[in-house]
Every structure is written in C-alpha cells, then in structure tokens.
C-alpha positions as CSV (number, residue, x, y, z in Angstrom):
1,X,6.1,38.4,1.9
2,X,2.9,37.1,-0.3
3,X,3.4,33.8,0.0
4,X,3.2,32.5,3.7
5,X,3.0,29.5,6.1
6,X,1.7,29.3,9.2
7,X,3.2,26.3,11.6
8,X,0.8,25.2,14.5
9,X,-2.3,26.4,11.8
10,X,-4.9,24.2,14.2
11,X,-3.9,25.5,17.6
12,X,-5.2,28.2,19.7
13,X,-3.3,31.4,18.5
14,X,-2.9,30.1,14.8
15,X,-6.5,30.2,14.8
16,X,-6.6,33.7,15.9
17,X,-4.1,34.6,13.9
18,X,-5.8,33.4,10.2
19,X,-8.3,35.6,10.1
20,X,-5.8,38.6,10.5
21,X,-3.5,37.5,8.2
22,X,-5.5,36.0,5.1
23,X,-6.2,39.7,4.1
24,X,-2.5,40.2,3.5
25,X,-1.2,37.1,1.9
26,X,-1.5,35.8,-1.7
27,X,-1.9,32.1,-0.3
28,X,-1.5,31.2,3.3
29,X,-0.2,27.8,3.7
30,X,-1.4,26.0,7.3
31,X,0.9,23.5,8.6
32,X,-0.2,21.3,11.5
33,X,-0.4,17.5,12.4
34,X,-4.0,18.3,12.3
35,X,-6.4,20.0,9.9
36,X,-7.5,23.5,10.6
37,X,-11.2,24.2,10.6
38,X,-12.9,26.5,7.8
39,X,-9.7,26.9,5.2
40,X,-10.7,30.8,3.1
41,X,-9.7,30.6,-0.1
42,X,-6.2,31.6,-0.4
43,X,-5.1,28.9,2.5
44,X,-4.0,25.8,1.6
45,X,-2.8,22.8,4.3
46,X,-0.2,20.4,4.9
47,X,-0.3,18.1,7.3
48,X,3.4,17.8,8.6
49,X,5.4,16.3,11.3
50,X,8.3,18.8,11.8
51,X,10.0,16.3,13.8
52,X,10.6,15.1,10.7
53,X,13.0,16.4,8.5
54,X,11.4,15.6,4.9
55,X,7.7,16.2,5.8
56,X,9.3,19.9,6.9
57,X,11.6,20.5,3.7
58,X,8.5,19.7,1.9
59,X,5.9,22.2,3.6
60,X,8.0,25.1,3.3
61,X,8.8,24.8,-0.4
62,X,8.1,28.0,-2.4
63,X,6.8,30.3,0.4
64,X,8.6,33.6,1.4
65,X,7.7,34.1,5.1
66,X,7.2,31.5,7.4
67,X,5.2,32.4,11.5
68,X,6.2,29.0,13.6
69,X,4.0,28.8,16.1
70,X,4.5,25.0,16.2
71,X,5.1,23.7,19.4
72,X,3.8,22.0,23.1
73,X,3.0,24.7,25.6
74,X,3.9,21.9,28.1
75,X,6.0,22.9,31.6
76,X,7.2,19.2,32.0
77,X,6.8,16.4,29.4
78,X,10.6,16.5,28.2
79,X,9.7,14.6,25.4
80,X,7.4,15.8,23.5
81,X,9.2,19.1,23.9
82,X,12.6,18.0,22.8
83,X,10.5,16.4,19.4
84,X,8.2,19.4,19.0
85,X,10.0,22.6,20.2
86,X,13.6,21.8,20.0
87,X,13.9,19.1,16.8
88,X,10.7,20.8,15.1
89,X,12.3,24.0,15.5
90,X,15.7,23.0,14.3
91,X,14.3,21.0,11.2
92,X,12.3,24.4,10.6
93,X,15.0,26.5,9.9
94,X,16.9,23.7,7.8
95,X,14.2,23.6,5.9
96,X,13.8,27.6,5.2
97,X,17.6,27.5,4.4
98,X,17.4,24.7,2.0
99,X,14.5,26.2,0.6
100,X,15.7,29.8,0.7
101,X,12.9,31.2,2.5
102,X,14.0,35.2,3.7
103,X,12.2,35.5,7.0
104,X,10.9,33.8,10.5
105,X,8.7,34.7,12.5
106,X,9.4,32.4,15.8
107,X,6.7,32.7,18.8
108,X,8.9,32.6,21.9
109,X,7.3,32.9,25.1
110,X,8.0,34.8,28.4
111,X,8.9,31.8,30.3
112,X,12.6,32.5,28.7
113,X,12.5,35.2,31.2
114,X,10.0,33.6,33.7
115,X,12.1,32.9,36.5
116,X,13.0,37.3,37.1
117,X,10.9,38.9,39.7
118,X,8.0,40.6,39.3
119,X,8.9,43.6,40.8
120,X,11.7,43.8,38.0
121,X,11.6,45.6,34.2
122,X,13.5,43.0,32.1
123,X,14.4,43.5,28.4
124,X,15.5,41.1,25.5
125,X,19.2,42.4,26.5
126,X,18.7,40.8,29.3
127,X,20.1,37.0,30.5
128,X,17.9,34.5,29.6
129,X,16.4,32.8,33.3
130,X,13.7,30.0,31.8
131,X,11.0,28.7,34.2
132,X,10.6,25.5,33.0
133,X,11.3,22.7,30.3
134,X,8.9,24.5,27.5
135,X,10.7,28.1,28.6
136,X,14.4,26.3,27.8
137,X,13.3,25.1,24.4
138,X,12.2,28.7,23.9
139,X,15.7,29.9,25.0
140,X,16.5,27.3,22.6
141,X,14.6,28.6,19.7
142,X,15.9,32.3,19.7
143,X,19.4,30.9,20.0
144,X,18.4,28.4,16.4
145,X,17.4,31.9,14.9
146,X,20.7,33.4,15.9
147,X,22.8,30.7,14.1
148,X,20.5,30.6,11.4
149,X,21.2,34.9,10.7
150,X,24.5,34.7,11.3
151,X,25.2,31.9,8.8
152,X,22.7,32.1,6.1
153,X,21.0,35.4,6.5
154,X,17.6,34.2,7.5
155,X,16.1,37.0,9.2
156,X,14.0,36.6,12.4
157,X,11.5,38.4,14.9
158,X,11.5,36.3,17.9
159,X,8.4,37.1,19.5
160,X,8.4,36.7,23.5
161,X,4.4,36.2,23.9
162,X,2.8,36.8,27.0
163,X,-0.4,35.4,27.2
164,X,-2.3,35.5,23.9
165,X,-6.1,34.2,25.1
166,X,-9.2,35.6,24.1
167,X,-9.1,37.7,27.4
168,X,-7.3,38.2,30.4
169,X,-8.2,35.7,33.1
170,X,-6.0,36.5,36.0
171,X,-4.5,39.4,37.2
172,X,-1.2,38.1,35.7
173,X,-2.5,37.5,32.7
174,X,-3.7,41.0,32.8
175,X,0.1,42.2,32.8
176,X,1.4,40.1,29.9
177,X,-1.8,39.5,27.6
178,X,-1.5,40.4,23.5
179,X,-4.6,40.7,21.4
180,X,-4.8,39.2,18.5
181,X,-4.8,42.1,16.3
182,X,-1.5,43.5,18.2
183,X,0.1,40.5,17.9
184,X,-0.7,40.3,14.1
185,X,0.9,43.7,13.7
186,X,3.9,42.4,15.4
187,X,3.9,39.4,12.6
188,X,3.7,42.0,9.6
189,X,7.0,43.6,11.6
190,X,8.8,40.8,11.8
191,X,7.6,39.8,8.1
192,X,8.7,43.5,6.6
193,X,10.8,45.7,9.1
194,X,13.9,45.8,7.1
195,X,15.9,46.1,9.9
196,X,15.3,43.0,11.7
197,X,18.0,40.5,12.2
198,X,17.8,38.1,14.8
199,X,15.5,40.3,16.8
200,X,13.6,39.6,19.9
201,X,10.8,41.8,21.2
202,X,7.7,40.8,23.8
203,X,4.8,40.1,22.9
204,X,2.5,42.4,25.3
205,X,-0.7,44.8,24.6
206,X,-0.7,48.5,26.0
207,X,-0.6,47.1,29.9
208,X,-0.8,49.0,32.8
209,X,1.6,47.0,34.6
210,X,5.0,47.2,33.0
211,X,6.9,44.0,33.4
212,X,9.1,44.5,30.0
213,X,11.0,46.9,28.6
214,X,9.7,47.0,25.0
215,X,11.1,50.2,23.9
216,X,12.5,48.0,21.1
217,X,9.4,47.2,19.8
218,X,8.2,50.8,19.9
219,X,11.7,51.4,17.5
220,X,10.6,48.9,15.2
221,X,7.1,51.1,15.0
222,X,5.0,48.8,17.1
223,X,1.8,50.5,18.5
224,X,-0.9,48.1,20.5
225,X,-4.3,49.1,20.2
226,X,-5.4,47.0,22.8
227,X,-5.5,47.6,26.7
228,X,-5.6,44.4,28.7
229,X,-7.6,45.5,31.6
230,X,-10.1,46.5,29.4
231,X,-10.9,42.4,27.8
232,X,-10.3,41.2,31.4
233,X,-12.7,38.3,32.8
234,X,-10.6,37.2,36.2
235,X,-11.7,33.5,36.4
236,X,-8.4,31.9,38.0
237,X,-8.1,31.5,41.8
238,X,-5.2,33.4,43.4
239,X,-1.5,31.9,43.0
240,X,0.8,30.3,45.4
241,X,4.0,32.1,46.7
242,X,6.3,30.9,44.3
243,X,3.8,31.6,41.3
244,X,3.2,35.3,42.6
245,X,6.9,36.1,43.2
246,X,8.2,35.3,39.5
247,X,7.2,36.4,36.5
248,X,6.5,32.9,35.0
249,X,3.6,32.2,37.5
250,X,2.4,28.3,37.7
251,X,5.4,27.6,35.6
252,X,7.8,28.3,38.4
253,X,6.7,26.0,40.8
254,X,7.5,22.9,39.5
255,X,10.3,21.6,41.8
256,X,10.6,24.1,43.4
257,X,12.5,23.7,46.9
258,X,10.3,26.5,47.8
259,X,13.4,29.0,48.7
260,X,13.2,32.3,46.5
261,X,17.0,33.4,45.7
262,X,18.6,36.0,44.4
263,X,20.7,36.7,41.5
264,X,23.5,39.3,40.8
265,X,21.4,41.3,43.8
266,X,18.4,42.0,42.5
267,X,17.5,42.0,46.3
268,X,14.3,39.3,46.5
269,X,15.1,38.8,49.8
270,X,12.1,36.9,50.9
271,X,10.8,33.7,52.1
272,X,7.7,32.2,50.3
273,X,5.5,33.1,53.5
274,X,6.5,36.9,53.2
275,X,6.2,37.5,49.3
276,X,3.3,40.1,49.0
C-alpha cells in the first residue's frame, strides 16, 4: 500500500491524519472539494466531487489503498447526506473496482450504534441501532463495503470512530475519543492486516470507560497508546436526559418523543426524569 488517497483531505481528521501517514506512503493523493493547506512533498490533490461518478473514477486512478473519510458529520440535513455519505460512498467503491484498487479504509462512526444504552458493552456483531440520518448513511457505508467484498474482493476496515478531536471535551467524549496516532495505526491495519475482509472495528483510545467490545481490534494487533482522560479539557455543558441515556449523545435527541424504550430487554426501564 505505497500509493494512497486520502478522501475528505481538507477536513478535521484528514488533517490529522497527513502528518501520520506521509511517512509511510510513496505519494499520498488528497481528495477534497477543497484544497488542503501545506501539501509535503509526496502529496498530490484532486479536487473531486464524489457525488459524481467521473470526477471519482478519475481521483482514484493508479493508487493501491484508499482512507474515505469523505463525508457530512451532519444529524439532519438529508440531503447533503444522501449526496455526500450515501452517493459519494457508493461512487467510491465503483470507482476502486473499476480501477482495481485492493483495499478501503471507510471511517464509520459510532452513531451506527448510537441509539444502545450506555450502560451496555456492544460489539460490531451487534445489530446496527443508528441515532440519526448521518448514523444510517454509516450503517449504509459498512453494508457498500460488504457488497463490494463479497463481489469483487475489495477488502475493507470499517472504522466505527468515536470522537477523534484534538482532546476530550466532555465526559462522553472522554469514553469514545481516538488520538490521532491510534487511529493512524488502525489505518495501517486496515491498509495491511491480511486478514481483513469486510471488517468493522471501533475506533476508541485505551478508555477507562468501556462502551465497546473491541477485542476484535486487539485480534487484529491493535494497541492504543493513548489514554483519553489523560488529553481531557471538559468544556461542554452537561447533557439532557435523552443525550445522557444513549450512547450517541446530542445525536439522539432529535425527535425524540422523549420516551426511552427498550429493546429485546435490555431492561432501560426509565423515564427521561429518572435516567442517572
């Protein structure tokens, strides 16, 4: 994997990403609607709309690897997710299968899972319960990667990401944060590990507060370096009942009725006013 792109090059976590992943690459092409700052000298970018099915075949011509971290991190406009996660993902992995590219690298989020308790250990095995728009155009990115392995090979590490900031800002972000360098080593796995498929793993440091089972991760020889609580700067004000009984947060509370429910008896039985 020498010769990489990066989708989503300009945007928050492709930008901490570069630095980490420059050393490792031949050339490192940046994709984005808009120009990255500072290219090093083995990047290259393409500006590329990959809602569009050309301006993607083109960007990912003659690379081996691809991270897609493309993508609105909206809860609600509909839109510009179905254009940006749901077409730009599709028209992603058309275009590594017409151009025979061997591996993906898809960041995924946790709000596929956001809408579990937070008093409950979920794993990739588990059902998929999105919190939001943005977490069903997740759900519908690992499913794309699925099809794509099972019918042309393309081998992908579909990364769940909990919160990948600079720091921890909340105590929930303290529970599902990633450092940069930990998520990089989770890229080089899902760029190498010869035993990934269609794989899905979350995207966490070495938290004190276990959310996820990522014993999956650990199999594939993941080690974080990082501890969250350490980086933490707690900034955010508390959360509402809804945000604080899911593990989605803010996402969760978008329409919602206000009425926590259960499912297959995982035994949330609580009203809003009672959730700890």
């Amino acid at each position: 994997m020498k010769r990489l792109a990066l989708t989503g090059a300009a945007g928050r976590v492709g930008t901490l990403l570069r630095p980490l992943l420059r050393p490792h690459a031949e050339y490192l092409r940046l994709i984005d609607i808009d120009e990255p700052e500072a290219l090093g000298k083995n990047e290259s970018f393409v500006r590329a709309d990959l809602a569009r099915r050309d301006e993607a075949n083109a960007a990912l011509q003659e690379v081996d690897g691809v991270i897609h971290l493309a993508g609105i991190a909206s809860g609600v406009d509909m839109r510009a997710i179905l254009d940006a996660n749901v077409l730009g993902t599709y028209n992603l992995y058309e275009a590594a299968r017409i151009n025979k590219v061997e591996r993906v690298v898809y960041a995924s989020s946790n709000h596929v899972t956001g809408f579990y308790p937070r008093g409950q250990v979920v794993s990739p095995l588990d059902p998929m319960r999105p919190d939001s728009p943005y977490g069903l155009s997740k759900c519908w990115g690992e499913l794309v990667a699925g099809l794509y392995y099972d019918t042309c090979g393309i081998r992908t590490l579909s990364i769940r990401i909990g919160n990948a900031g600079t720091y921890p800002t909340s105590e929930r972000s303290v529970a599902i944060w990633i450092s940069a360098r930990d998520l990089a080593q989770l890229v080089a796995i899902g760029l190498t590990h010869p035993l990934i498929a269609a794989t899905v793993v979350y995207g966490v440091s070495d938290a004190e507060e276990r959310w996820w089972n990522n014993g999956l991760a650990s199999r594939l020889g993941y080690q974080p370096q990082d501890r969250p609580r350490d980086y933490a700067r707690i900034e955010e004000p508390s959360e509402g009942a809804i945000a604080r009984a899911f593990q989605g947060g803010a996402f969760c509370e978008t329409n919602h009725d206000g009425n926590i429910r259960m499912r297959n008896g995982e035994g949330l039985a609580m009203s809003p006013e009672t959730v700890p």
